[in-house]
C-alpha positions in Angstrom: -50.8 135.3 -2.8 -49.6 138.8 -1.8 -49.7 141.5 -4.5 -47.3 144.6 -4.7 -48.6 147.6 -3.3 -48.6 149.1 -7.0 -50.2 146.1 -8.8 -53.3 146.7 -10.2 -55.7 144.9 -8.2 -53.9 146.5 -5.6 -54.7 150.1 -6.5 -51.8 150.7 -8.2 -50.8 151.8 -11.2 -48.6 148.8 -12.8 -45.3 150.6 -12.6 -43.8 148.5 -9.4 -41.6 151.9 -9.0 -40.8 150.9 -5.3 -40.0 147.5 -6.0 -37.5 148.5 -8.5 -36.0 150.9 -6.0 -35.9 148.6 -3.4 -34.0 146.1 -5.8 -36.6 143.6 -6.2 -36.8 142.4 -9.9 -40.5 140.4 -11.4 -40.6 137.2 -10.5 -42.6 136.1 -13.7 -41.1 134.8 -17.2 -39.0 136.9 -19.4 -39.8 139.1 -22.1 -38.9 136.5 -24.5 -40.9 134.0 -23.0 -44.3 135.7 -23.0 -46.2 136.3 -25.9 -46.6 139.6 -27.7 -49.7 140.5 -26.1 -48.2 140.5 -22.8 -50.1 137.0 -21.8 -49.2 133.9 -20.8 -50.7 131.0 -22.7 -52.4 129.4 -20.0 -54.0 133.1 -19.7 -54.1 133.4 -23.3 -56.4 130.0 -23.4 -58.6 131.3 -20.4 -59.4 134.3 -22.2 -60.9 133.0 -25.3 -62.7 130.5 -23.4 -64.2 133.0 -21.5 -65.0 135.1 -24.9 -66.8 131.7 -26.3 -68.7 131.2 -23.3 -69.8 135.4 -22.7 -71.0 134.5 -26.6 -73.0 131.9 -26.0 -74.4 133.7 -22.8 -75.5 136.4 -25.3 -76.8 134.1 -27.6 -78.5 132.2 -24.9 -80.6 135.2 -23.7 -82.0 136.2 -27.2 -83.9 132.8 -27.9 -84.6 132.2 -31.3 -88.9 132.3 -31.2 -91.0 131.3 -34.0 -93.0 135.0 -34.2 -96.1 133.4 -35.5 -96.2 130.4 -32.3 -95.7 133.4 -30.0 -98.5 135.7 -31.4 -100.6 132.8 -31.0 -99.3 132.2 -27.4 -99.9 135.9 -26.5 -103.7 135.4 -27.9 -104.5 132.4 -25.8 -103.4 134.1 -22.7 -105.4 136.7 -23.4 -108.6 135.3 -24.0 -108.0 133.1 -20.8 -107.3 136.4 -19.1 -110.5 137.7 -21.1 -112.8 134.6 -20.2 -112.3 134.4 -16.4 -112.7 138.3 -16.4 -116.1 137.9 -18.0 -117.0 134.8 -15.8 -116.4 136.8 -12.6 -118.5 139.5 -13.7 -121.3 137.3 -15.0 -121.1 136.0 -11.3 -121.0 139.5 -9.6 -124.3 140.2 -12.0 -126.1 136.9 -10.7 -125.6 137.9 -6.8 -126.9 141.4 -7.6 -129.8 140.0 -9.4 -130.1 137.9 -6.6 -129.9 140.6 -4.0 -132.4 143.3 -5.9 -134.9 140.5 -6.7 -134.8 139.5 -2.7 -135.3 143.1 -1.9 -138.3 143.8 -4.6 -139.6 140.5 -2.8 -139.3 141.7 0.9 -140.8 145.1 -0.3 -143.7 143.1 -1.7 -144.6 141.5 1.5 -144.0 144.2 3.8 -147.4 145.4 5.0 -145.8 148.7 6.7 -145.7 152.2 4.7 -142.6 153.4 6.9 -140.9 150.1 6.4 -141.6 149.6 2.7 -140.4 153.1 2.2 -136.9 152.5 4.4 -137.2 149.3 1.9 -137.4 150.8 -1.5 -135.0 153.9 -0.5 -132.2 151.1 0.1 -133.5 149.1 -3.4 -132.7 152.6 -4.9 -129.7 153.0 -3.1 -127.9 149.4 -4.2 -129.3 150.2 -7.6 -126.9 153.1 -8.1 -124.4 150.7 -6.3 -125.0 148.7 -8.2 -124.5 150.6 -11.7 -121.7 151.9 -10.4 -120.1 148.5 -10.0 -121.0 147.4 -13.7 -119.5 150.4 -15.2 -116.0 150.2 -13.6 -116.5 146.3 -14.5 -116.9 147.8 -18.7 -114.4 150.3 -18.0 -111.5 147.3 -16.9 -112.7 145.2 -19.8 -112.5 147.8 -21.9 -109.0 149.0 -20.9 -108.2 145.2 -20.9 -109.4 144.6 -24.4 -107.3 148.0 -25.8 -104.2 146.7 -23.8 -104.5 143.7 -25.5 -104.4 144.8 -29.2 -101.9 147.2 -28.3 -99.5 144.6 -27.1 -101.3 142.4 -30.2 -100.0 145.2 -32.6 -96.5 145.5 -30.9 -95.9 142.0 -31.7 -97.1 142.2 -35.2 -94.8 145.2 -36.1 -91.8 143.8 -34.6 -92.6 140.5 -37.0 -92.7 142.7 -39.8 -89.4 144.5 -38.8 -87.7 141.4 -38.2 -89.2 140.1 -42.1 -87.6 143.8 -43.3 -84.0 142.9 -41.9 -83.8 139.3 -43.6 
């Protein structure tokens, strides 16, 4: 289908001024065939389709949630989120047990001042590692833990503000 140079899908502006200069007359029905809004029927019918359907769309993206399940939902994944963070750290804690209580024992058996020194320097050494490590461990369950009840207290507002609008 060609459009005029001055439709509007064309860049123009609607008028069809060089059309009408040229002679050329609309090809479409007669102003007393369309309806008053300008619209064909067939158009007409399209358009409120298309209304029900963007509705719907609308609708569609705002599910309707039961606050209370979704609290609970938000909980759980937290306390999974919570649990395996524990369990790796509980982990990281057994293999630097492991490693310090190794060390102590190779310290123990070592028979050589220089070597015992070298020895206890590096025990010292993964000690502070080693501290280091559990506090940035508290720190990110920490943080984790306030993140939580923030986004625990978020949810509980917006319940209450949805009760207030009912």
């Amino acid at each position: 289908m060609q459009l005029s140079e001055d439709h509007p899908f064309n860049g123009g502006t609607g008028k069809y001024e060089k059309e009408y200069s040229r002679g050329l007359t609309a090809a479409g029905p007669t102003k007393g065939q369309r309806p008053a809004n300008g619209l064909g029927a067939q158009q007409a019918t399209h358009i409120k389709q298309s209304r029900s359907i963007e509705k719907l769309t609308v609708a569609a993206q705002k599910p309707v949630v039961d606050p209370q399940k979704y609290l609970e939902q938000i909980r759980r994944e937290q306390n999974e989120l919570m649990l395996r963070m524990l369990e790796e750290e509980r982990a990281q804690e057994e293999e630097r047990v492991q490693e310090i209580d190794s060390m102590r024992k190779e310290i123990m058996s070592t028979y050589e001042e220089d070597t015992k020194a070298r020895l206890e320097e590096e025990c010292s050494r993964l000690e502070l590692v080693f501290a280091e490590e559990r506090q940035r461990a508290s720190e990110r369950i920490i943080l984790t833990t306030k993140n939580h009840e923030a986004r625990v207290k978020e949810i509980v507002l917006s319940m209450m503000h949805l009760g207030n609008k009912q």
